[in-house]
C-alpha positions as CSV (number, residue, x, y, z in Angstrom):
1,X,72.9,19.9,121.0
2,X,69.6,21.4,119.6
3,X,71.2,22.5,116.6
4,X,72.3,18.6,116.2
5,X,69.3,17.4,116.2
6,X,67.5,20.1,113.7
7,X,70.3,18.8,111.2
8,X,69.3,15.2,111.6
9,X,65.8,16.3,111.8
10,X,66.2,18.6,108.6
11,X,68.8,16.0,106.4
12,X,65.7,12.9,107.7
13,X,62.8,15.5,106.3
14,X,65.2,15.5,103.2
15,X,65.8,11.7,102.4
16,X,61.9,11.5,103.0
17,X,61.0,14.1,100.9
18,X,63.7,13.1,98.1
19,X,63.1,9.6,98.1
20,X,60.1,8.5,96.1
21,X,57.9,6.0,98.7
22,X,56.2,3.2,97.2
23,X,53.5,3.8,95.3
24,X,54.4,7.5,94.5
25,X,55.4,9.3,91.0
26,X,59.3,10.4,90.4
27,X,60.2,13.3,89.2
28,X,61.3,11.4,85.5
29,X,57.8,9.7,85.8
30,X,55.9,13.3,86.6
31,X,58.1,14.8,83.3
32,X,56.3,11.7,81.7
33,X,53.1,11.8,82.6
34,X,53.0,15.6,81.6
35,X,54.2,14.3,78.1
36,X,51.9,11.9,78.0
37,X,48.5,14.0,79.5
38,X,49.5,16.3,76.7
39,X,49.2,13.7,74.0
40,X,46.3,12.5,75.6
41,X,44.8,15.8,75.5
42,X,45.6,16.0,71.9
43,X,44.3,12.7,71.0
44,X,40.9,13.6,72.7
45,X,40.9,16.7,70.6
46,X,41.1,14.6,67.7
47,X,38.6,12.6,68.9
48,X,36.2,14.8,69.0
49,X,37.0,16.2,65.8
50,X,36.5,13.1,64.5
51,X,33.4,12.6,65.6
52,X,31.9,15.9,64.7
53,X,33.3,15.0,60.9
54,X,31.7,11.3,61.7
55,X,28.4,13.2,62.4
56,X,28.2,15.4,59.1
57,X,29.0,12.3,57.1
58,X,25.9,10.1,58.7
59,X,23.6,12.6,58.3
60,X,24.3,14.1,54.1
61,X,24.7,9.7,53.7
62,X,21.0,9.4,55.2
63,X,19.7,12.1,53.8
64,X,21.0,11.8,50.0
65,X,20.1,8.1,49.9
66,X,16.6,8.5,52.0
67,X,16.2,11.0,49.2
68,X,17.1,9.2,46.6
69,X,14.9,6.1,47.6
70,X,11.9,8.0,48.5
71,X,12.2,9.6,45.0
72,X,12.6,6.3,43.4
73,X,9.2,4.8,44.7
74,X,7.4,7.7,43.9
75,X,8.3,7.6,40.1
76,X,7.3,3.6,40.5
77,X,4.2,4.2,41.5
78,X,3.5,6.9,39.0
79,X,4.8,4.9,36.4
80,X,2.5,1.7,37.4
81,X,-0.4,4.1,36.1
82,X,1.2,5.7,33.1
83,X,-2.2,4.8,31.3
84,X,-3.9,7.1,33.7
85,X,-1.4,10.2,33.4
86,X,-1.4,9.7,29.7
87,X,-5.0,10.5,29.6
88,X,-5.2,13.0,32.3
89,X,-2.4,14.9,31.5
90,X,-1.6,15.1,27.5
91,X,0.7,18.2,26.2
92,X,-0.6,18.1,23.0
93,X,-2.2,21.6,23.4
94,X,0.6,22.8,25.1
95,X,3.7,22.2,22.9
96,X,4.1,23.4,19.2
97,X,6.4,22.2,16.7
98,X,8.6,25.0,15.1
99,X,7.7,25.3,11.2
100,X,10.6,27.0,10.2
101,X,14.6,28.4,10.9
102,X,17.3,26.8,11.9
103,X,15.3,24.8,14.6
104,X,12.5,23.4,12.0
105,X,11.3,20.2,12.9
106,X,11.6,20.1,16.7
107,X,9.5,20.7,19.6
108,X,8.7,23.9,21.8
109,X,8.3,22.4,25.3
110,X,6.2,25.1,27.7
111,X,7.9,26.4,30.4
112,X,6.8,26.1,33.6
113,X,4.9,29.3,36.3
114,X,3.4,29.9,39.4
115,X,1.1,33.0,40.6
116,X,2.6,35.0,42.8
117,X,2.2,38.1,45.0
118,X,3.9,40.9,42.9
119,X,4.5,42.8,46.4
120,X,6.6,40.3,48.2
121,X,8.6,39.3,44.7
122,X,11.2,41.2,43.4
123,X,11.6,42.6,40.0
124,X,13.8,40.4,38.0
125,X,14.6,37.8,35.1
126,X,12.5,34.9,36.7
127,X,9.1,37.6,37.2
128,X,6.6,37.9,34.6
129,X,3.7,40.6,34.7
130,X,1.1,39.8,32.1
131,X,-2.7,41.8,32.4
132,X,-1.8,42.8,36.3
133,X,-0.9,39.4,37.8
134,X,2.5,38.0,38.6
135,X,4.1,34.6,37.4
136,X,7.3,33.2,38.8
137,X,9.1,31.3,36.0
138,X,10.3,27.9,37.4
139,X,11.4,26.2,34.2
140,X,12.1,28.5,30.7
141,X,10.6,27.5,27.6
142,X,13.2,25.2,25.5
143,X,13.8,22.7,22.4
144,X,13.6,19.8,22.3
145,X,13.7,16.7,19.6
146,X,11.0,14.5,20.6
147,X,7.4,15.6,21.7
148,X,7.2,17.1,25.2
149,X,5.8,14.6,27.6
150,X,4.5,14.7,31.1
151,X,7.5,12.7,32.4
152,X,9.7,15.6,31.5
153,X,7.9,18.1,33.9
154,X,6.9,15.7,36.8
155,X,10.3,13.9,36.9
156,X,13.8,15.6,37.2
157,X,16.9,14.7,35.4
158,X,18.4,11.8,36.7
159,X,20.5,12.1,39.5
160,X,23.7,9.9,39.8
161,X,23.7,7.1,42.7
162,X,24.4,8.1,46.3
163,X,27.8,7.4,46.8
164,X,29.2,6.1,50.5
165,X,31.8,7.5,52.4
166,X,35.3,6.9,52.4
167,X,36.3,3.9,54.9
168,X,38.3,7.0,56.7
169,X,35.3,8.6,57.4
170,X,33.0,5.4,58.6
171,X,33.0,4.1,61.9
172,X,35.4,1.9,63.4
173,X,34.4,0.4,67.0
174,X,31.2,0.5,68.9
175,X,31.0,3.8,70.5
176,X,31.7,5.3,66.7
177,X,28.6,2.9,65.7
178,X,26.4,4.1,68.0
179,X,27.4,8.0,66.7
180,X,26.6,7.3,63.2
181,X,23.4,5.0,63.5
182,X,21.6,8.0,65.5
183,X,22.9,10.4,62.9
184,X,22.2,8.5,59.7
185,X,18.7,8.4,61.2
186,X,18.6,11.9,61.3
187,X,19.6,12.3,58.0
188,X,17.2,10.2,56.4
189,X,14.5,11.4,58.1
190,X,15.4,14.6,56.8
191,X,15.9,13.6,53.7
192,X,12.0,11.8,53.8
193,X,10.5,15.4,54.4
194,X,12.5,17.0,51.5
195,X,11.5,13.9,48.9
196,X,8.0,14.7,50.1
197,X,7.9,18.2,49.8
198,X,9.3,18.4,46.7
199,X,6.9,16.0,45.3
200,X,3.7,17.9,46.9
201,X,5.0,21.0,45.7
């Protein structure tokens, strides 16, 4: 008789325990859900690629175009008082035109130096020694067509426009937004101090 009613006990345990009650996960939807948690996983982990790349991108856009700008008013400003530079700063003295050879006729525009400390410089092509004191070269010595001006040692080449990013690589919802907004302000502070240093340099 006991052994009767372990066997209904056990086969009831069974049903129960075989038998998915309401509310709970079968065994096909567990399989499932394991699929599923690993896609999550990997979308997550794209995520957060994403955003890391999302991050990189804001800050080089802020800081190239914060650089860019900042440059830009500088050389407007310098340029309103062009009268005033002319004056104060006139290469005349410092340029020579070549008499004769093959580069007759053009101009020899000055390179550029600083003083330095010969002990904390290395011996090499950019050093020069001259009566015990040490010059680093910034800028060689070259030709050029038209007479040196002061433009051509204050101002750099210019640079081609900051470009944008790819659309791939811009934000595309509000979280994303938020990302880039607090990193594109990083970058263009950034690239504030570097435009400034460069030009009190």
């Amino acid at each position: 008789m006991k052994s009767i009613y372990k066997y209904l006990s056990l086969s009831v345990w069974l049903i129960c325990t075989t038998m998915p009650a309401q509310g709970a996960t079968s065994l096909d939807q567990l399989a499932e859900l394991s699929d599923s948690n690993t896609l999550y996983l990997q979308e997550k982990k794209s995520e957060q690629e994403f955003f890391i790349q999302l991050k990189k991108t804001a800050k080089k856009v802020g800081y190239d175009h914060a650089y860019a700008s900042t440059m830009i008013d500088f050389k407007k400003e310098i340029l309103s008082k062009e009268e005033h530079w002319n004056n104060l700063l006139s290469f005349k003295n410092l340029t020579s035109l070549v008499q004769d050879g093959v580069a007759k006729g053009m101009y020899l525009k000055a390179g550029i130096v600083d003083q330095i400390d010969s002990g904390a410089e290395r011996v090499n092509k950019d050093v020069i020694y001259l009566n015990e004191t040490s010059y680093l070269l910034r800028q060689y010595p070259e030709l050029t067509i038209s007479q040196p001006h002061w433009r051509n040692y204050l101002f750099k080449e210019e640079n081609s426009k900051p470009s944008l990013p790819k659309e791939s690589l811009m934000p595309r919802n509000e979280k994303e937004r938020a990302i880039w907004k607090e990193n594109v302000e990083i970058g263009w502070s950034r690239g504030e101090e570097a435009a400034y240093r460069e030009i009190h340099s």
